[in-house]
C-alpha positions in Angstrom: 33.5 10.3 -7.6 30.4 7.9 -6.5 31.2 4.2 -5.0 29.3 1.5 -4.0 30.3 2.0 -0.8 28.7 5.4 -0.5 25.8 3.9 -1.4 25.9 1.2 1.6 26.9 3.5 4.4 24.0 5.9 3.7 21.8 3.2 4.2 23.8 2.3 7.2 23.6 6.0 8.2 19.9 5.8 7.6 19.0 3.1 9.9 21.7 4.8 13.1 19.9 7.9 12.8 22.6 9.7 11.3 20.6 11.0 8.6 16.9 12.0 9.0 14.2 9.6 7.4 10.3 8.5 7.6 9.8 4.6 8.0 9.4 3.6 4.3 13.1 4.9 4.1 14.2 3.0 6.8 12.3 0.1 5.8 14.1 0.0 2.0 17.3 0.7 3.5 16.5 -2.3 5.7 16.0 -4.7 2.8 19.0 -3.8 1.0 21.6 -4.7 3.7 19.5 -7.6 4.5 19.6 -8.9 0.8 23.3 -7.9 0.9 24.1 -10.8 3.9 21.3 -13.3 3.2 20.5 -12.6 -0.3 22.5 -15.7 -1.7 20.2 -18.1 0.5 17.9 -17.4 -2.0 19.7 -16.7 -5.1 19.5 -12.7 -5.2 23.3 -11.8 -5.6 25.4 -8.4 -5.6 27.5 -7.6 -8.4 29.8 -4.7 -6.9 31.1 -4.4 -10.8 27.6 -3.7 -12.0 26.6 -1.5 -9.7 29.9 1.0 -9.9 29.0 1.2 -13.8 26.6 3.0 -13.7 27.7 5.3 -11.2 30.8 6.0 -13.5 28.4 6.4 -16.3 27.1 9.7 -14.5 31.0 10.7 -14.5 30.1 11.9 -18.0 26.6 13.0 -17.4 26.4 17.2 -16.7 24.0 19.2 -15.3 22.1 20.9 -17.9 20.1 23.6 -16.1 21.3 26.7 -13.3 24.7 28.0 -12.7 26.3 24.5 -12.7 24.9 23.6 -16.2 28.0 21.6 -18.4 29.5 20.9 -15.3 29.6 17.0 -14.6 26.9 15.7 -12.1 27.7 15.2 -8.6 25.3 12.0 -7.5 23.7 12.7 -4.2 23.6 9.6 -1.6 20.2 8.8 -2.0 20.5 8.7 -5.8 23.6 6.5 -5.3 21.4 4.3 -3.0 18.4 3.6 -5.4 21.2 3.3 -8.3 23.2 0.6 -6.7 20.1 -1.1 -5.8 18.5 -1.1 -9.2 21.9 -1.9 -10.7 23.9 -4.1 -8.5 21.5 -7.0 -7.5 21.1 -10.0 -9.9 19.7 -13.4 -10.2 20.8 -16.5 -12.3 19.0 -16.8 -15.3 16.8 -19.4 -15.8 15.5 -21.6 -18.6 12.1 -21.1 -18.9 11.7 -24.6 -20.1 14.1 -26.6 -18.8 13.7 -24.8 -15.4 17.7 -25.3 -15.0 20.2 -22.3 -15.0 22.2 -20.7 -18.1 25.8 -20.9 -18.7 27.9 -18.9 -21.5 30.0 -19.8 -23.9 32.7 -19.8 -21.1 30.9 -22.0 -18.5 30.2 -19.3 -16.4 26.5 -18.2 -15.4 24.7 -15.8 -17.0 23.5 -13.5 -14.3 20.3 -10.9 -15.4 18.9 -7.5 -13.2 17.2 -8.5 -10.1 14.3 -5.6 -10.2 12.2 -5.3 -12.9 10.1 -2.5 -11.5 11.0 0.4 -9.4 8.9 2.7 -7.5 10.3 6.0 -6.7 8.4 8.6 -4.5 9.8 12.2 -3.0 8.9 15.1 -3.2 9.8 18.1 -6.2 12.8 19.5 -6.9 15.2 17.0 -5.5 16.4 16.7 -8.8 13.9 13.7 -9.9 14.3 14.0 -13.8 18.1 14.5 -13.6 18.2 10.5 -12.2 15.9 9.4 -14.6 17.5 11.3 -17.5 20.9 9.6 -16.9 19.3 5.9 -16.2 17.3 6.7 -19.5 20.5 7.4 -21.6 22.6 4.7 -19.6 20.1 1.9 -20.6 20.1 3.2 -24.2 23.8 3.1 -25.0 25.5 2.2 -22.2 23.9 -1.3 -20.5 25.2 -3.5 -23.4 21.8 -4.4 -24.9 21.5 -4.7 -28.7 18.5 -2.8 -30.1 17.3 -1.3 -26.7 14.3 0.4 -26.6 13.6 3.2 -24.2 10.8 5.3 -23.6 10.2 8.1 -21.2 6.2 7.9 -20.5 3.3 10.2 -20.1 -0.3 11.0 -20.9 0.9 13.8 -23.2 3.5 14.0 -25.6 5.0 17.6 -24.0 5.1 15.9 -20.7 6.8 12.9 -21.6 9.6 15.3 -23.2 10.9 16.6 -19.5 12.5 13.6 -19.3 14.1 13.0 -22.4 14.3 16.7 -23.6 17.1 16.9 -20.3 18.6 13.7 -21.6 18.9 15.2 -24.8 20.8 18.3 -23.6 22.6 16.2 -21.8 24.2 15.1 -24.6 24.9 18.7 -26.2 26.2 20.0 -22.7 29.2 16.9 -23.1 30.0 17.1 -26.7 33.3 14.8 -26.5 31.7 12.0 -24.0 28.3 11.5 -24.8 28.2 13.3 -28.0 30.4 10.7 -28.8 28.2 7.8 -27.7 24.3 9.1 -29.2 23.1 10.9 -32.0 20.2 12.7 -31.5 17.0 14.7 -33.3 14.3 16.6 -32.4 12.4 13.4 -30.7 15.1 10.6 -30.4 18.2 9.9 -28.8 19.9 7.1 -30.8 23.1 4.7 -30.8 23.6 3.5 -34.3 26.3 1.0 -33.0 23.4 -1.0 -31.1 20.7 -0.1 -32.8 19.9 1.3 -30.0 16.9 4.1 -29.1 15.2 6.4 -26.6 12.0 8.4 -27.3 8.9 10.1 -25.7 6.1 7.8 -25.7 2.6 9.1 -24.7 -1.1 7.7 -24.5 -1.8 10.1 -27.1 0.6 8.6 -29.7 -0.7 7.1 -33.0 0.3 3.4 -31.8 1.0 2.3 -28.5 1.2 -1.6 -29.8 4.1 -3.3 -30.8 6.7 -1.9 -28.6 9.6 -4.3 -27.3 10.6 -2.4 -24.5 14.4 -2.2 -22.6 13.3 0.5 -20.1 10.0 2.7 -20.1 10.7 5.5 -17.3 7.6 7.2 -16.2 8.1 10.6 -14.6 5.1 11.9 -12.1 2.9 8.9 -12.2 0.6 10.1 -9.9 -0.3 13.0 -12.8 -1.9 9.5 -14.8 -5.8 9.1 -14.6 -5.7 6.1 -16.1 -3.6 3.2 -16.0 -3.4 3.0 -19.8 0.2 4.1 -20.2 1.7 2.1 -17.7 -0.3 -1.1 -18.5 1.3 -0.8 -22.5 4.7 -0.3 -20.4 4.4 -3.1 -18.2 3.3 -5.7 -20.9 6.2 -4.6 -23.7 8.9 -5.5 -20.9 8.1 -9.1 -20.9 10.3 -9.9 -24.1 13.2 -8.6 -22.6 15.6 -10.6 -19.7 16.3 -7.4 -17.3 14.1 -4.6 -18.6 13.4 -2.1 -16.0 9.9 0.0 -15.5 11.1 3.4 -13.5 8.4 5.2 -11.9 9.7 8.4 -9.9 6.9 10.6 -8.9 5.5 13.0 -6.1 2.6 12.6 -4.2 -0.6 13.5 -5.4 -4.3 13.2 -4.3 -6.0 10.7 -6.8 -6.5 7.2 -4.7 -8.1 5.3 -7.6 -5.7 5.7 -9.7 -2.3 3.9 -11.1 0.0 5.8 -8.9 -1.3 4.9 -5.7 -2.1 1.7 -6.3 1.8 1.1 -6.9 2.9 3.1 -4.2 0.2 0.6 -1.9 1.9 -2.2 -3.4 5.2 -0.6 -2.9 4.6 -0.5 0.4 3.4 -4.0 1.3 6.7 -5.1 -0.2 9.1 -3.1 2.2 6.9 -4.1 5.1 7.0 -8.0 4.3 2.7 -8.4 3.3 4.1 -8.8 -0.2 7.2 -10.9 -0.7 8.7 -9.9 -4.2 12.4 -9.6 -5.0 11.4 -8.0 -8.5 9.8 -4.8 -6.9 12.2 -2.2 -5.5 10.7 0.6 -3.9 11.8 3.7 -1.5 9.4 6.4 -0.6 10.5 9.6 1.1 7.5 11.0 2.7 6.8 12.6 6.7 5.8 9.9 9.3 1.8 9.5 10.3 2.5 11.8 13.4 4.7 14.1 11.8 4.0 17.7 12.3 4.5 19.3 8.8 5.3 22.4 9.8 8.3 21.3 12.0 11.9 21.9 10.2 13.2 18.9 11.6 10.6 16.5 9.7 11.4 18.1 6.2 14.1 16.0 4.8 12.2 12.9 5.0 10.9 14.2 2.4 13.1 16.2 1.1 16.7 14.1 0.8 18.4 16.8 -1.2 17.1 19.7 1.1 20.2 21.9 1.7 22.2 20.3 -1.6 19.5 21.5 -4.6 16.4 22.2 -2.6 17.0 25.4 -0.4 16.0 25.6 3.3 14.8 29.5 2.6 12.1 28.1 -0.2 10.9 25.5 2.4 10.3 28.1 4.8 8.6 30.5 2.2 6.5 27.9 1.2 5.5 26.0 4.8 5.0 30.1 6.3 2.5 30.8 3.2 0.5 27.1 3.8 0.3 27.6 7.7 -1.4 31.0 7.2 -3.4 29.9 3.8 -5.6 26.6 4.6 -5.7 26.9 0.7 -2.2 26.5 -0.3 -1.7 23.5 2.0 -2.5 20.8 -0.4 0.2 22.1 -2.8 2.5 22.0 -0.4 1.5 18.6 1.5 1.6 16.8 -1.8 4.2 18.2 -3.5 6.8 19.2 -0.9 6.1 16.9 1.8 5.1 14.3 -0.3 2.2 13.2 1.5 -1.2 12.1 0.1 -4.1 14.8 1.0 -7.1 12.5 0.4 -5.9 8.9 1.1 -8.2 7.2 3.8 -6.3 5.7 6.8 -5.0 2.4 6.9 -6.8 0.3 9.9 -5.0 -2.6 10.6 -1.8 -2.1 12.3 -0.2 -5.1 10.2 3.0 -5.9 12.7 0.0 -7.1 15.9 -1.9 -8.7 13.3 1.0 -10.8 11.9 1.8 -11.6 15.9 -1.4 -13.3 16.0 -1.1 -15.8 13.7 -1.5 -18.6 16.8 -4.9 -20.5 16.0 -6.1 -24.0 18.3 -5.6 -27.5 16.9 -8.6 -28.4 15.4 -9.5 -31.2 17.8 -10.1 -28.3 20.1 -11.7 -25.7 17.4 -14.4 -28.4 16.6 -16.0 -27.8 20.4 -16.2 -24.4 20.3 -19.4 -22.6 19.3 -18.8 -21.4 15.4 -20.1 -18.2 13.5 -18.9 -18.3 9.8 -19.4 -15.2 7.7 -20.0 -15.2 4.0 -19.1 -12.3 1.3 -19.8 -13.4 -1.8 -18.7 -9.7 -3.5 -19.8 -10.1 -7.3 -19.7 -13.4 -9.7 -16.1 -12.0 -11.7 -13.8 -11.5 -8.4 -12.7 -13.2 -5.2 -15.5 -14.4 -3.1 -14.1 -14.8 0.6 -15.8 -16.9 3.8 -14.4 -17.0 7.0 -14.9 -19.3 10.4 -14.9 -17.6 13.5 -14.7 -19.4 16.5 -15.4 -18.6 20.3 -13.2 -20.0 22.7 -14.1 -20.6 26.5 -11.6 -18.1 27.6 -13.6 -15.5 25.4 -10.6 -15.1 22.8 -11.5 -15.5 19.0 -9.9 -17.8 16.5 -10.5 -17.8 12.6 -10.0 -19.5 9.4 -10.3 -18.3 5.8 -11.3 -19.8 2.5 -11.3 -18.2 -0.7 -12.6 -18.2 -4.4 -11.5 -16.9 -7.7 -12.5 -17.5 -11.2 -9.7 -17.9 -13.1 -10.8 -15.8 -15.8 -9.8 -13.4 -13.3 -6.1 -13.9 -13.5 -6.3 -12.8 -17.6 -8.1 -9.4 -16.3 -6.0 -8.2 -13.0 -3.1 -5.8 -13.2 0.2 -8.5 -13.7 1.2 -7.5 -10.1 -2.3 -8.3 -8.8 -2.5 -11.6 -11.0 0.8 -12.5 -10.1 0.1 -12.5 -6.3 -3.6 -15.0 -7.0 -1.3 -17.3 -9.2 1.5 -17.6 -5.9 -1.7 -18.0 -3.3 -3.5 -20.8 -5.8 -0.5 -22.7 -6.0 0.4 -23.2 -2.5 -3.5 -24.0 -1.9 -5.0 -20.8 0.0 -6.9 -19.6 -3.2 -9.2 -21.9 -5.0 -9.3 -21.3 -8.4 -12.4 -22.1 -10.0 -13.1 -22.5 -13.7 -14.7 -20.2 -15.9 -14.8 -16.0 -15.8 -17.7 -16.4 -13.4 -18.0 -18.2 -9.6 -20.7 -20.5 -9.3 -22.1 -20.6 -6.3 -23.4 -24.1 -6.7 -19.4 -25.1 -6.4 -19.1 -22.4 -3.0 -22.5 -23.9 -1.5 -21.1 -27.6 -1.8 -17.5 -26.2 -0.4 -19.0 -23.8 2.6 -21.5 -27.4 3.3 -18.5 -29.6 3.1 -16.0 -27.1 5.2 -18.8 -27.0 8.4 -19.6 -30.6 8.2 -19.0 -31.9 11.7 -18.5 -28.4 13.7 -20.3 -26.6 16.6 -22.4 -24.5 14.2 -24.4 -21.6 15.3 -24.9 -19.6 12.2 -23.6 -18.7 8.8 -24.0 -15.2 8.3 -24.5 -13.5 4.8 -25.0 -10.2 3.0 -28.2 -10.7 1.1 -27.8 -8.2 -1.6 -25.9 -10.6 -3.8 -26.6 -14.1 -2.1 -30.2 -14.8 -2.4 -30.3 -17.8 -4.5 -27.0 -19.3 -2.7 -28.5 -18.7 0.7 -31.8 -20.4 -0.1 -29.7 -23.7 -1.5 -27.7 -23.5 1.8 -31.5 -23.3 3.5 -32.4 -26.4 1.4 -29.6 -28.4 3.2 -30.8 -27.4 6.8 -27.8 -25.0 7.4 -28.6 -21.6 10.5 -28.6 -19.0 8.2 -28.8 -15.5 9.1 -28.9 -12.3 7.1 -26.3 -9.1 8.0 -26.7 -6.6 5.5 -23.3 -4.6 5.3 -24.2 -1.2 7.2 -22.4 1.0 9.2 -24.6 0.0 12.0 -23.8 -3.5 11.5 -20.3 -3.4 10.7 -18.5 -0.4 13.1 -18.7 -2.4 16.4 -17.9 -5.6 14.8 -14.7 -3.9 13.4 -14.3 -2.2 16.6 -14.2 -5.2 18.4 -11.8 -7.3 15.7 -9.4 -4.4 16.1 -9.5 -4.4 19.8 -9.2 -8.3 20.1 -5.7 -7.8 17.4 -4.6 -5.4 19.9 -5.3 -7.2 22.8 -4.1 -10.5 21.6 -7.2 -12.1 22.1 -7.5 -13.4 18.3 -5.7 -15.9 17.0 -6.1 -16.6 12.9 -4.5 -19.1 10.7 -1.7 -17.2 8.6 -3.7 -17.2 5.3 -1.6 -15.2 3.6 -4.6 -13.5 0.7 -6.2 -12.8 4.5 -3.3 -10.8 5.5 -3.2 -8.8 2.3 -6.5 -8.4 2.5 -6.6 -7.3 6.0 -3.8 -4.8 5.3 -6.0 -3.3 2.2 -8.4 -2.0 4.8 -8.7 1.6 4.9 -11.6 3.5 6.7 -12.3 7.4 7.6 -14.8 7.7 10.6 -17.4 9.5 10.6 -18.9 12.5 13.0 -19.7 9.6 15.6 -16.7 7.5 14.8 -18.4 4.8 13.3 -16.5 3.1 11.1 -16.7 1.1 8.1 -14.2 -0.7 5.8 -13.3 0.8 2.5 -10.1 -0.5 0.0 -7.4 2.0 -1.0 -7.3 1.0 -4.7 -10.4 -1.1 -6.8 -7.8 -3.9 -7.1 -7.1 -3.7 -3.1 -9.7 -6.5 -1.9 -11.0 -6.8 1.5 -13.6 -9.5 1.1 -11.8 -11.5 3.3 -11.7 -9.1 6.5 -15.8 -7.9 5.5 -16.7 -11.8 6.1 -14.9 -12.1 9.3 -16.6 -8.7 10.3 -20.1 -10.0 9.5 -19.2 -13.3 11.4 -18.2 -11.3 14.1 -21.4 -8.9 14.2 -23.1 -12.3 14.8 -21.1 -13.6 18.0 -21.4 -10.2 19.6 -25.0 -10.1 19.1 -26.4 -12.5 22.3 -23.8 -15.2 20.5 -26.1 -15.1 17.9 -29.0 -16.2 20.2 -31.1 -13.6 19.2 -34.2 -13.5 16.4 -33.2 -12.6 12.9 -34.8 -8.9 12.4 -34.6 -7.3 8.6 -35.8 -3.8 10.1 -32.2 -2.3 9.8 -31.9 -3.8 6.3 -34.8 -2.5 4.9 -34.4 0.9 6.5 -30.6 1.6 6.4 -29.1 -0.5 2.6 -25.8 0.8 2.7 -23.9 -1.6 1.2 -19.9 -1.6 0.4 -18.2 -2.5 -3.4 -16.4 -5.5 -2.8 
């Protein structure tokens, strides 16, 4: 029988080395004991009660497929891990408007589900859907919610039936458990007693609107080319006080779409760029240095290798990719879990954090200044940046940034909910309208320079002609970079090598950090380099104005005579 406590030692097992895992692993098991000790400090709590429910709930839950099918399920320690998490941590509830906490009837408070949204990656047949089945029927009947709705989501109808069809048989396997608790047809589970339902849902159903969702559980996300199904997910949720969104999926090798742009966000959040206790994520995958062929390295992607993945398969399977450059792909993604096509990331994010030590300004304002100007397109974040040069040749920076806030009605809710957090402590300026006007930048960037060492303010001119002639109007150094490889690979170069060296020091902007850690780039034959963004919604305006600022400073200190040669003759310019 599953405890909470098996849940908390394999975490503690995780992090002593007892049992093999990649970082991300380490990293959620990390968090949770973290949040178990200091969690209360900030009102995240852990219900021991809540989180052995469930786990009792699977006492009734059988297997439904192989030579153990009717026979009750055994959980694994990893699925007791994520379960416990999901389950067991709560939060107060809180009047939306009075802002003060809920009692019941009783005088006691009325505690709600800490995570709202859950990303799950590993790799196939470490029994994915058998965990989602049984949190799927749990939430339906079993998590005392009147009228629940729960959906397991897909872009087809047959693949959004995985899911549920194994919930379903779950139910006929245990005939005097959970026969007793649903009633079920061909495409719904039900609980008359709570009115209570679980269904397929898929983007090719008649109506996706109108849905007041408990739980949507979304097996293989990374199969979605378009964000459609989970955006209708994500939005029906917001009625409920602890719905859950459930994404357990293996890798894949589309970086534009939904999938990875969780599993990027997913990431930020174990490794402290993103602070948000709503987000739980754990992501078994092989380590960047990993050699995939190597035995050893296999459960960290693999957490039920040995228990219902065979060894023997694994070694079928690695023996045909070694030998067939072809079949590697299939077995990278799907039994390594590791992305086949996702760029690099650039920035190692622990240095860059460690250099958040800029200069008083009483000392900045002597220094010789470069600022460097992206001004992306009119509808998203437009990003400038001051880069100083200190006698002792180290660099120190600043950022400012600009959103319409229009914007914040457009974004993916995560992405929105991250500009609302950075306008209201003041390091994102919201500006009004669905458009930027550069009139209100022009008189910001004029006022933000007033009184400093200026040299030059350098600017991409593909988008910024008419700014950069009002900035001309006012007497300002300007000075054109266009954003080419040739312009942009030693700058980068050098940033990179001043993080790593210590020698720059920044002011703890945290949209520049987010930014910075969006970076992703894939030299070329000559390693050059140039910045690219994981996901569309991944900015890096931020880190392209500090590179043109710091293309300027390496060039003679930016004592040298403007030339549009390059421009003209090399226009390669980057979506920002």
């Amino acid at each position: 029988m599953a405890t909470v406590s098996d849940g908390i030692q394999y975490a503690e097992r995780v992090l002593s080395g007892e049992i093999v895992a990649g970082e991300l692993v380490r990293l959620s098991c990390q968090r949770f004991l973290n949040d178990l000790e200091h969690g209360p400090e900030r009102g995240v709590y852990f219900s021991e009660d809540r989180a052995q429910h469930i786990l009792d709930f699977y006492n009734f839950v059988p297997h439904v497929k192989g030579a153990l099918a009717g026979k009750p399920i055994e959980l694994m320690a990893w699925d007791i891990f994520i379960l416990i998490n999901l389950f067991g941590f709560v939060i107060p509830l809180i009047d939306e408007m009075t802002g003060e906490q809920m009692f019941d009837d009783d005088g006691d408070a009325i505690m709600v589900r800490r995570f709202r949204t859950a990303y799950n990656e590993v790799a196939r047949k470490n029994a994915k859907s058998t965990l989602s089945s049984g949190i799927g029927l749990y939430m339906t009947g079993a998590d005392g919610e009147g009228g629940a709705e729960v959906y397991s989501a897909a872009t087809t109808r047959d693949q959004a039936r995985i899911v549920f069809d194994d919930a379903k048989n779950m139910i006929k396997k245990a005939p005097r458990s959970l026969g007793r608790l649903f009633g079920h047809v061909k495409l719904n589970i039900h609980q008359e007693r709570t009115a209570s339902k679980f269904e397929p849902l898929s983007s090719d159903a008649n109506n996706l609107d109108g849905l007041n969702i408990h739980c949507g559980i979304v097996d293989e996300l990374h199969a979605h080319r378009t964000r459609d199904v989970w955006d209708v997910l994500e939005t029906a949720t917001g009625a409920r006080l602890q719905s859950l969104l459930f994404a357990i999926t293996t890798a894949g090798s589309n970086k534009e779409g939904i999938c990875f742009e969780q599993r990027d966000y997913a990431i930020k959040v174990l490794r402290g760029v993103v602070d948000d206790d709503t987000y739980f994520a754990v992501i078994y995958t092989l380590d960047e240095d990993d050699d995939p062929f190597d035995e050893k390295n296999w459960p960290k992607a693999n957490p039920g290798l040995g228990i219902c993945k065979r060894w023997d398969d694994m070694r079928r399977l690695a023996k045909k990719a070694k030998e067939q450059i072809a079949a590697r792909p299939n077995f990278f993604t799907k039994h390594l879990n590791i992305w086949v096509t996702a760029e690099s990331a650039w920035m190692d994010m622990d240095r860059w954090d460690k250099c958040g030590d800029i200069a008083p300004d009483e000392e900045l304002v002597n220094w010789p200044l470069w600022v460097g100007i992206d001004l992306a397109n009119k509808i998203d974040i437009c990003a400038a940046v001051k880069t100083w040069l200190a006698p002792n040749g180290h660099t120190h920076t600043k950022s400012k940034f600009w959103l319409p806030e229009g914007r914040l009605e457009t974004a993916p809710k995560h992405i929105s909910e991250l500009y609302r957090k950075w306008a209201d402590a003041g390091y994102l300026d919201l500006t009004d309208g669905d458009v930027i006007d550069h009139g209100y930048i022009k008189a910001e960037v004029e006022a933000w320079v007033k009184g400093e060492s200026l040299k030059e303010i350098a600017f991409d001119p593909w988008s910024a002609t008419q700014f950069s002639l009002a900035l001309a109007e006012e007497g300002l150094p300007l000075v054109e970079v266009a954003q080419t490889v040739k312009n942009l690979s030693e700058s980068m170069k050098s940033v990179q090598a001043d993080v790593y060296g210590s020698k720059i020091h920044h002011d703890g902007n945290p949209v520049m950090t987010w930014m910075m850690s969006n970076v992703t780039v894939k030299p070329d034959k000559n390693d050059n380099v140039f910045p690219n963004k994981s996901t569309p919604e991944n900015k890096i305006d931020g880190p392209v104005a500090l590179f043109t600022a710091k293309s300027r400073l390496l060039v003679n200190g930016g004592d040298d005579k403007q030339d549009l040669t390059d421009f003209f003759e090399d226009p390669i310019m980057i979506g920002v």
